[in-house]
C-alpha positions as CSV (number, residue, x, y, z in Angstrom):
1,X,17.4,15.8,-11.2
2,X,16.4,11.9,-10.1
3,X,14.2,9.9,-10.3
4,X,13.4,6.8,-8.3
5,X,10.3,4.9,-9.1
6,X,8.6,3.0,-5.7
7,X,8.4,-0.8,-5.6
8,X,5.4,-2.2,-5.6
9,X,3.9,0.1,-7.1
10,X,0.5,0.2,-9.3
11,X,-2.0,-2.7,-10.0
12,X,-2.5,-4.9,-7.0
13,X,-4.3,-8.7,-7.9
14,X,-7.7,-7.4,-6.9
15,X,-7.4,-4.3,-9.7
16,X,-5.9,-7.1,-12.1
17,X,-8.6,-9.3,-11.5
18,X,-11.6,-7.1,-12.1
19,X,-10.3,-5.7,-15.2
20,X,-9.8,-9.8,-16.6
21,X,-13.4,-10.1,-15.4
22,X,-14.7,-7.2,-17.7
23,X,-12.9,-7.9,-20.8
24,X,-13.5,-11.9,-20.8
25,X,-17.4,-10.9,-20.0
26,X,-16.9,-8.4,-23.2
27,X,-14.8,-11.0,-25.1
28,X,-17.8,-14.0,-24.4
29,X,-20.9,-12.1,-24.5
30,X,-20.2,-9.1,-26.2
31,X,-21.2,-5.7,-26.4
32,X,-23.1,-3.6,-24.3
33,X,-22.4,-4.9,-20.8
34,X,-23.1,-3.2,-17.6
35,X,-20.7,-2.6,-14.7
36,X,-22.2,-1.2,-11.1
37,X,-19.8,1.6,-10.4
38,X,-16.4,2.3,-11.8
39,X,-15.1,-1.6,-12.1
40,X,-11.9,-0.1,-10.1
41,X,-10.8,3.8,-9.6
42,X,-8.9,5.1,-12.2
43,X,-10.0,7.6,-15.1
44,X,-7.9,5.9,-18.1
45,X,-9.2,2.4,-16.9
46,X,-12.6,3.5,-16.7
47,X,-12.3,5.5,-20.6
48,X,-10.8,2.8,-22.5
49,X,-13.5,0.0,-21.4
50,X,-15.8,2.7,-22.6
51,X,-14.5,2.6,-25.9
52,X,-14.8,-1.3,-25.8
53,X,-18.7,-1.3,-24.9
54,X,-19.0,-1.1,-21.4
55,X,-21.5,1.1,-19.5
56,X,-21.2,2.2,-16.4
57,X,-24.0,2.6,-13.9
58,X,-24.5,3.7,-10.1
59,X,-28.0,2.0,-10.3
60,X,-29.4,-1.5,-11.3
61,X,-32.5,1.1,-12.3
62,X,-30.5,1.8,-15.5
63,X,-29.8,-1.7,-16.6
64,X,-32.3,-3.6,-18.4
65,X,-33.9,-6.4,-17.2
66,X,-32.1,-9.9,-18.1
67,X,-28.6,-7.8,-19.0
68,X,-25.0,-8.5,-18.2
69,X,-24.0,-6.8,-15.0
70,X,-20.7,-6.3,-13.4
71,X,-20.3,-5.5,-9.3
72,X,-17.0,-3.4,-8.9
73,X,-14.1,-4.3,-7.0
74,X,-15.3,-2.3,-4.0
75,X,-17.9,-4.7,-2.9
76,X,-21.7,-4.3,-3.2
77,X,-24.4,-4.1,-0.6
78,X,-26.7,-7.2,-0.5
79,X,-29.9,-5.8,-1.2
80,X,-28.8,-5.2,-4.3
81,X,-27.4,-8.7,-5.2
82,X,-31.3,-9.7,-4.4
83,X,-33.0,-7.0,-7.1
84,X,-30.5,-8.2,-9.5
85,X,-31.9,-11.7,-8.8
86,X,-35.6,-10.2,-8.8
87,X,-34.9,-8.9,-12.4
88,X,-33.2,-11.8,-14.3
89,X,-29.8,-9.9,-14.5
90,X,-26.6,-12.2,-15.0
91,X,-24.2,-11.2,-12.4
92,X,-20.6,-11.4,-12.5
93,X,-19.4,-10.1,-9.1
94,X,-15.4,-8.8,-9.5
95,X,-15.3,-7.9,-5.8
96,X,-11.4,-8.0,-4.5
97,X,-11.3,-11.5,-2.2
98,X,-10.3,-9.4,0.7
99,X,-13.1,-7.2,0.1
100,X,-15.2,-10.3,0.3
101,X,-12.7,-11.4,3.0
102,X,-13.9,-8.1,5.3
103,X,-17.9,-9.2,4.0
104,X,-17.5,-12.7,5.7
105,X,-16.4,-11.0,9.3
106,X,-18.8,-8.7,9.7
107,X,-21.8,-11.9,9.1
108,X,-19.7,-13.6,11.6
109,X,-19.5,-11.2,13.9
110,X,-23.3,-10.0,13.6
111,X,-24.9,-14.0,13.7
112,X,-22.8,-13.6,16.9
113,X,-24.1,-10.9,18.4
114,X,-21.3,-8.9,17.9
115,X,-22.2,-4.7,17.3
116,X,-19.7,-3.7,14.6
117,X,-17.9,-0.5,14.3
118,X,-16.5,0.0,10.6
119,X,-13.1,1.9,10.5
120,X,-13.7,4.4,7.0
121,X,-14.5,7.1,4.5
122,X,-18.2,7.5,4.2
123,X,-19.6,7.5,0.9
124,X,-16.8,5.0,-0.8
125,X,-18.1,2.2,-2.5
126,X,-16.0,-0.3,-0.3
127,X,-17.9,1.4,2.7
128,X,-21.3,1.3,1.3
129,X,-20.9,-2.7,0.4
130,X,-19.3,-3.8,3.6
131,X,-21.9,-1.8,5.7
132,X,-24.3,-3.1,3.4
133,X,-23.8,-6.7,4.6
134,X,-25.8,-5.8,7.4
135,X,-30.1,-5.6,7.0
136,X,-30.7,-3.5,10.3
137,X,-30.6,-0.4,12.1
138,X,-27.9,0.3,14.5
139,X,-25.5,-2.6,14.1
140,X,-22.6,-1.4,12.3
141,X,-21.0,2.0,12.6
142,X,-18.9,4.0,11.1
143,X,-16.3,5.6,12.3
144,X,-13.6,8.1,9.9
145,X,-11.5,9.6,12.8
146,X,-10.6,9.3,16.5
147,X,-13.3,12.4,17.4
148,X,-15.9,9.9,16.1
149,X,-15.0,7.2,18.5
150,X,-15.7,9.5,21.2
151,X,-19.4,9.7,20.2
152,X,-19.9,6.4,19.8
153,X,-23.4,5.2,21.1
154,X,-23.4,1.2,21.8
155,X,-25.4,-1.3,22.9
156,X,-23.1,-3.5,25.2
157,X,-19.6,-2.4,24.9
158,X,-18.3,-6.7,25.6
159,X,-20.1,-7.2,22.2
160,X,-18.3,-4.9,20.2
161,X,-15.8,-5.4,16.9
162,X,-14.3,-3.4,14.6
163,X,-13.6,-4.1,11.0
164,X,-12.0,-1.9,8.1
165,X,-12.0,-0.1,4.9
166,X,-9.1,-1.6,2.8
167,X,-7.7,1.3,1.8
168,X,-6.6,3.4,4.5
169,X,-3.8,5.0,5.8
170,X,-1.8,2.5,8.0
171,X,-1.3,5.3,10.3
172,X,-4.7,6.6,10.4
173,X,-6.0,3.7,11.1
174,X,-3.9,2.8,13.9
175,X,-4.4,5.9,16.2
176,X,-8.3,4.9,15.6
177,X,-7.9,1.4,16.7
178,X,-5.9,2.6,20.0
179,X,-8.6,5.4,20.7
180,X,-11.3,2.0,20.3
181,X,-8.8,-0.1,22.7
182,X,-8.9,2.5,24.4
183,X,-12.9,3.5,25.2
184,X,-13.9,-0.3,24.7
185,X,-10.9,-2.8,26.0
186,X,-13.0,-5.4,25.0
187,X,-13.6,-4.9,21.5
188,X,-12.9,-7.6,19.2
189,X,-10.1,-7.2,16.2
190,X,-10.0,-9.1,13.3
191,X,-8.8,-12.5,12.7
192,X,-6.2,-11.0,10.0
193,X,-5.6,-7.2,9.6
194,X,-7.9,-5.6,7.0
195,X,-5.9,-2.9,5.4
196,X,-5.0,-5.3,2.5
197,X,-1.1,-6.4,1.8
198,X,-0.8,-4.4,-1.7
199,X,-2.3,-0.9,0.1
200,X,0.7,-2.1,2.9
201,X,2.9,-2.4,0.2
202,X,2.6,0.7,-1.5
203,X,2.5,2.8,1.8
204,X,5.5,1.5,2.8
205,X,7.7,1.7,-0.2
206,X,6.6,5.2,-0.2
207,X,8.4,5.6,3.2
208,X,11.0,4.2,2.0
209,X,11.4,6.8,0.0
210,X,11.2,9.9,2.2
211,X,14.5,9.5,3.0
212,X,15.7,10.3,-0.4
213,X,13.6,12.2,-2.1
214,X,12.7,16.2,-2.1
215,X,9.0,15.7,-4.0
216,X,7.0,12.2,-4.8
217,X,4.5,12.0,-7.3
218,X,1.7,10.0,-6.8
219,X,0.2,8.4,-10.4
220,X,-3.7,7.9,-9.4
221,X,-7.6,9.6,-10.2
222,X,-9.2,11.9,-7.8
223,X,-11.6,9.1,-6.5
224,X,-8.1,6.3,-5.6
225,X,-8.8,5.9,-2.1
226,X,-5.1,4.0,-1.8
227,X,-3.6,6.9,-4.3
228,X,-4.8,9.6,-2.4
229,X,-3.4,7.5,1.5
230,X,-0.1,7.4,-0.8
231,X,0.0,11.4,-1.1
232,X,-0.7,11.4,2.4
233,X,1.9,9.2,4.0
234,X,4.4,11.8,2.1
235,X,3.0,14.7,3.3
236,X,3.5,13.3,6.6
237,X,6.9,13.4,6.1
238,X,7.3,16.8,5.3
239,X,7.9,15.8,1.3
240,X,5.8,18.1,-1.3
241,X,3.4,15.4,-2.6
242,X,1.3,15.5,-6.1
243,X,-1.4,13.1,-6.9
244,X,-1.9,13.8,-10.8
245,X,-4.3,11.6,-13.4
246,X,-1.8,11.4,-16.3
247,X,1.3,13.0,-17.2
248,X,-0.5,16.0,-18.3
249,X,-1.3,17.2,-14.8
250,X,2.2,17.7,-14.0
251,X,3.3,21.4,-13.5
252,X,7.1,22.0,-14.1
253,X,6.5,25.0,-11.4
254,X,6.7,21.9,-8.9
255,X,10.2,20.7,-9.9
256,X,12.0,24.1,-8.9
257,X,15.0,23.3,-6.9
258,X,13.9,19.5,-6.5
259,X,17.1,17.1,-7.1
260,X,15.3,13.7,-6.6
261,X,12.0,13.1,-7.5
262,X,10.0,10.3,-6.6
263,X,7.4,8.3,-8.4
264,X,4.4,5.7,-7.5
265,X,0.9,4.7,-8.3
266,X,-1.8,4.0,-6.2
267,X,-3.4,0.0,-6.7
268,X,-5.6,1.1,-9.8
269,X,-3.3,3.4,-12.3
270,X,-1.6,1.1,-15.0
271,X,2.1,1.3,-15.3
272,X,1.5,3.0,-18.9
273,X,0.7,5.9,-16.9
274,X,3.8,5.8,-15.0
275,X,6.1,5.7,-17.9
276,X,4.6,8.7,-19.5
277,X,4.6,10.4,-16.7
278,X,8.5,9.7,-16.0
279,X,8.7,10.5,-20.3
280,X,7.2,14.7,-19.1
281,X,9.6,14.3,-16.3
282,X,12.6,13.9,-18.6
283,X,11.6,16.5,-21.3
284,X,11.9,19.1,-18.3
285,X,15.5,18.0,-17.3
286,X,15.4,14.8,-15.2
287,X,17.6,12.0,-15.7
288,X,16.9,8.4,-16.5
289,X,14.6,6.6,-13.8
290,X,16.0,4.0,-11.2
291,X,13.5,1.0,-10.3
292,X,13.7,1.1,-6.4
293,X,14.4,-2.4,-4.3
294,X,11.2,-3.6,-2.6
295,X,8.5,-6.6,-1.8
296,X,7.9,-8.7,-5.0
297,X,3.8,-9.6,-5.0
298,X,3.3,-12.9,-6.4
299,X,-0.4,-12.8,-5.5
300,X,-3.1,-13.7,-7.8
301,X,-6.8,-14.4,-8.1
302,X,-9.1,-16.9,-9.2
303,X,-11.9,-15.3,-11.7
304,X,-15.6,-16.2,-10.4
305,X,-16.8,-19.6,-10.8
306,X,-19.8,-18.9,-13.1
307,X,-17.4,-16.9,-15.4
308,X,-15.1,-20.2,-15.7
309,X,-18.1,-21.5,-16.2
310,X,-19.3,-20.0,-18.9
311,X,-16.8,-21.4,-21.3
């Protein structure tokens, strides 16, 4: 039994990034800080900053006034950048650039009239911020498949753009645009896709794959938008397709008659995971793992100004 490991695969610059920002915020100011929402998806991630002093919140309500706050990666409405002003907090904002990047089209489509549709999964983070950019009823919608674009109530379909989550499915999101084209031939696309170049990456290494593998795991939590696309783009393909936590989760019942396995992890899983996972894989009879050929990211990320600032 094989296995072949997908390339890219794991932490993209924007996961990279927001963990840097926690731990220098923990190395400078120390212990306790706070952190709106997971910094970035992903159980062990999450557990060990724990360990280190970090508290995680869903609400500024449970932070006290003048603390050290974190915003995810995901992006955060701006109402609540203004009651974190209100209250004193110091704000260190780890929001992925091209998060921020989808932030800055929607407030130049809306102080140009523009009605925005917003291509995603309601009730993720990334959704809630980017929607959140807006202060007012009925410009921005959301749409999460093609039947929704059907019931689509506008005001002036020439005024219309789209914008989306970062994290889809390439696929998905494509047979939504076309059914937009379709009902509004005037709607206006984004200057540069949204989907982001490391949730690109990942999708298509994993169809690289499908031609040579009988199962893929897919190394990512429950709440990995990207990690759970990954399982999806296999499925797809007619491959059997895991998404598992840790190495733990993996059932040998999955591995009958399998004779090439394949591995990834979605933008958020650290490739510690990965190599236990491929270590379970080999104490139930696989072979030694073979790195896959594919795009080389060189990308990386600035940390906020006020955090190089702070010495």
């Amino acid at each position: 039994m094989k296995i072949l490991l997908a390339n890219p695969r794991g932490f993209c610059a924007g996961v990279d990034r927001a963990i840097t920002i926690v731990e220098e915020v923990l190395k400078r100011f120390g212990a306790p800080i706070y952190v709106r929402h997971e910094v970035v998806h992903n159980t062990f991630v999450v557990e060990r900053l724990k360990t280190q002093g970090v508290i995680f919140v869903e609400s500024l309500e449970a932070v006290p006034d003048r603390a050290t706050v974190i915003f995810s990666a995901h992006g955060t409405p701006k109402r609540v950048y203004e009651e974190a002003a209100q209250r004193g907090l110091t704000v260190f904002d780890a929001t992925c650039p091209l998060v921020t990047k989808v932030h800055i089209e929607v407030d130049r489509m809306a102080q140009a009239g523009i009605e925005i549709v917003m291509i995603g999964h309601a009730g993720h983070p990334e959704v809630e911020g980017t929607m959140g950019q807006l202060i007012g009823d009925g410009l921005i919608h959301l749409v999460e498949t093609v039947a929704d674009v059907g019931r689509l109530q506008v005001r002036n379909p020439d005024r219309l753009g789209y914008v989306t989550q970062t994290t889809l499915s390439q696929d998905d999101a494509a047979q939504i645009i076309e059914a937009l084209t379709r009902c509004f031939p005037k709607i206006l696309a984004p200057k540069k896709e949204d989907i982001c170049y490391a949730t690109q990456n990942r999708q298509n290494a994993v169809r690289a794959l499908a031609g040579e593998v009988d199962m893929l795991i897919v190394v990512g939590s429950r709440n990995s938008s990207n990690s759970n696309r990954l399982r999806e783009v296999a499925e797809r393909r007619g491959i059997a397709s895991y998404r598992i936590d840790s190495a733990a989760e993996l059932s040998p019942e999955w591995l009958a008659g399998k004779r090439c396995i394949g591995v990834t992890a979605g933008a958020s899983a650290p490739e510690t995971l990965v190599r236990e996972v491929v270590a379970r894989l080999r104490t139930l009879g696989a072979d030694e793992a073979h790195e896959c050929e594919g795009v080389v990211e060189k990308v990386s990320f600035p940390l906020p100004k006020n955090l190089q600032d702070a010495g």
